[in-house]
Each structure stands twice: as C-alpha cells, then as structure tokens.
C-alpha positions in Angstrom: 18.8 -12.1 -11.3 18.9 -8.6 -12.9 15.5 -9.5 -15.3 14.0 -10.4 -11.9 14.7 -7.5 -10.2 13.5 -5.2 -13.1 10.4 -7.7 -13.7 9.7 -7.0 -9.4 10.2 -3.2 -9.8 7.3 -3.3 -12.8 5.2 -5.1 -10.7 6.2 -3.0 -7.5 5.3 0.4 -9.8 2.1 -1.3 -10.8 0.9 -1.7 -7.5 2.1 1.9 -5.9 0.2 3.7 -8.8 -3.0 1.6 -7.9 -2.7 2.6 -4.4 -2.6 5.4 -5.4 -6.2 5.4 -7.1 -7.5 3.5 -5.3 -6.8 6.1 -2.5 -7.9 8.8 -4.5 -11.2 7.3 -5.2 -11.8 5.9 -1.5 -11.2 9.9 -0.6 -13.7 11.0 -3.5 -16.0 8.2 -2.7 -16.3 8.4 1.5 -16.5 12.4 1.4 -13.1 13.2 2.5 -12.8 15.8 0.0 -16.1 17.5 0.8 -15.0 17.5 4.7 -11.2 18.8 3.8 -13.0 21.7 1.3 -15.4 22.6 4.4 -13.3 25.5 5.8 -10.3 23.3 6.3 -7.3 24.9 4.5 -5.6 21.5 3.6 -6.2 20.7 -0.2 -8.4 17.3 -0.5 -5.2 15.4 -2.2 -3.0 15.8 1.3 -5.4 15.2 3.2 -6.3 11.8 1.1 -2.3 10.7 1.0 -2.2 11.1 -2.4 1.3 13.0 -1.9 2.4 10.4 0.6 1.5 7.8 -1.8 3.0 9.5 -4.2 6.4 9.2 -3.2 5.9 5.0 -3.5 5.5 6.0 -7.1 8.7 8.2 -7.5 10.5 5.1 -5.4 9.0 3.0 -7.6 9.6 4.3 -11.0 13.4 5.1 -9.6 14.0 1.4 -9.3 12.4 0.6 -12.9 15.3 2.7 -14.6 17.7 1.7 -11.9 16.7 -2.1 -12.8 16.9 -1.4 -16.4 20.0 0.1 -16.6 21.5 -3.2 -14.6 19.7 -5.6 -16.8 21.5 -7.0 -19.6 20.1 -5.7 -23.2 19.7 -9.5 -24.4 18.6 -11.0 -21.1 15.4 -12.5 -21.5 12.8 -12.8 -18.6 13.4 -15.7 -16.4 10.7 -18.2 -16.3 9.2 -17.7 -13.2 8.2 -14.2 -14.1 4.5 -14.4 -12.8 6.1 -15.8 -9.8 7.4 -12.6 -9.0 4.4 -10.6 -10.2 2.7 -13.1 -7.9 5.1 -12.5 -5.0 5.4 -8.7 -5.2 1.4 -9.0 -5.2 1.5 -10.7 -1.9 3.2 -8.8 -0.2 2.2 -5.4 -1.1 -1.4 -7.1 0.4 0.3 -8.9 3.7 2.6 -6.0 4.7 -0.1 -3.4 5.9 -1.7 -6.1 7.6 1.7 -7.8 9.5 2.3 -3.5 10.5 -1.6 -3.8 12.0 -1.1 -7.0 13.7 2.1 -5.6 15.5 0.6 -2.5 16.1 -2.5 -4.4 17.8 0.3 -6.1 19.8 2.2 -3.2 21.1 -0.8 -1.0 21.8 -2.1 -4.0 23.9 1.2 -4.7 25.9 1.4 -0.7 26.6 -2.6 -0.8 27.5 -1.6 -4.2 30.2 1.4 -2.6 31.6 -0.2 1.0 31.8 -3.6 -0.7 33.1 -5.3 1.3 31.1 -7.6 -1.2 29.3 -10.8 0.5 30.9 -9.6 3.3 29.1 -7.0 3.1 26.2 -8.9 -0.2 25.3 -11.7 1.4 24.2 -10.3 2.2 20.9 -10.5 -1.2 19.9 -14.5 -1.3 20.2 -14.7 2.4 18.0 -16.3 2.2 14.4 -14.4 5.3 13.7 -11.4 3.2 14.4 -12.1 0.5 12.2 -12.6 2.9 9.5 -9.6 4.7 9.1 -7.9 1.6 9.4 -9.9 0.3 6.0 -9.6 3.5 4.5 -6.0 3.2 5.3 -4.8 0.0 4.3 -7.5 -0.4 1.4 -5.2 0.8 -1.3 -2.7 -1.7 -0.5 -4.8 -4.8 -0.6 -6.8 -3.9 -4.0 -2.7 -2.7 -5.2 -2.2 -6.2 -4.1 -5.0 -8.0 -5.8 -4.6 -6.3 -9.0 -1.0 -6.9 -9.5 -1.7 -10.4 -8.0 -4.1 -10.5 -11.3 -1.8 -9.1 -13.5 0.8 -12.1 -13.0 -1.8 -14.5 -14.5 -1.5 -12.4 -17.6 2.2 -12.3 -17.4 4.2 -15.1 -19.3 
C-alpha cells in the first residue's frame, strides 16, 4: 500500500508541476502578462496563478517525502503501477470539470429561484466566459494527459 501511495504522490507532483507550465505558458501565450505589465501593479506570475499553483507543487512534493519515508526501503512497486499513474491522470483531468458541472448546477438553481435568467443567465452565452473558464481549467487537463502518458511508460 505504501509503494502505491508514494508511486500516486510521483504521479500527483508530476501533474501539479505541468499545471503549472502549462499555466505559465497559456499566460505568456494569451497576453495576460502584457495586460498585467500595462499599468497594473500586480506582477504577471499572480496574476497567471502561478503562486496559487504553486502551492499544489509544495503539497505535492510534501507527500513525495512523506510517502517515502512510509515506504519500506526493500518494497518493490506493486504491479499495477501504471494503473495508478493512469488513475491519478484521470482525475487530475475529471476533477476541474465535475467542480464546473456543479458550479453550472448551482448557478442555474440560484438563477430559477432568483428569476433572474433574463439577467444572470446571460453569462452562460459570454465568450469572455468561456474563456477564462479554458484558461482556467486548461492546466489541469493537459497535467492530466501528460501524466496519463507517462503511465504508458511506467512499468
């Protein structure tokens, strides 16, 4: 059990560092560091959650050496050990989109019971909308896909 917990914490590390690059290169890439420079006093990397990002890393790299210092020296990885690269893989990819689905579902009960669709409602039909929300939860699926990769590689 302890080889599978330190095997899912490698895999859990991997993909928080490559949502983390992949943030920092959606920022680069859609201008959100030549908006935050223009006058704004936030530096680019807050403003591109590389910091809150960031702290997935620490979390992650804490539970590498926690998971290391439970394992046993000898214990050899289990055999399903792309299983678990594969598992932590799918869900770094299917919890963002699980939080968007009940956040679709609690913003539309509020918008029913407030009768506010005419105007609340209209968020849903914003591009600008759309956009943060792929800017958002774009690190996590490509964090996703690669580790998802990675466990084909992984013995």
């Amino acid at each position: 059990m302890n080889a599978a917990l330190r095997i899912a914490a490698r895999a859990w590390l991997l993909a928080m560092v490559t949502a983390l690059v992949v943030d920092g290169l959606l920022a680069t890439l859609t201008g959100l560091v030549a908006v935050t420079g223009a006058g704004d006093s936030t530096p680019w990397w807050v403003a591109a959650h590389l910091v809150e990002r960031g702290r997935w890393v620490v979390a992650a790299a804490v539970l590498v050496a926690m998971s290391a210092r439970l394992a046993a020296p000898d214990e050899p990885a289990p055999p399903g050990s792309a299983a678990v690269w594969h598992f932590v893989g799918s869900a770094v990819m299917v919890a963002p989109l699980l939080w968007i689905v009940a956040t679709w579902i609690v913003q539309a009960t509020l918008f029913t019971l407030a009768q506010r669709w005419d105007v609340d409602g209209q968020i849903f039909l914003a591009v600008g909308y759309y956009q943060s929300l792929l800017r958002g939860y774009a690190p996590w699926l490509l964090a996703g896909a690669t580790t998802i990769a990675v466990s084909r590689h992984v013995p």
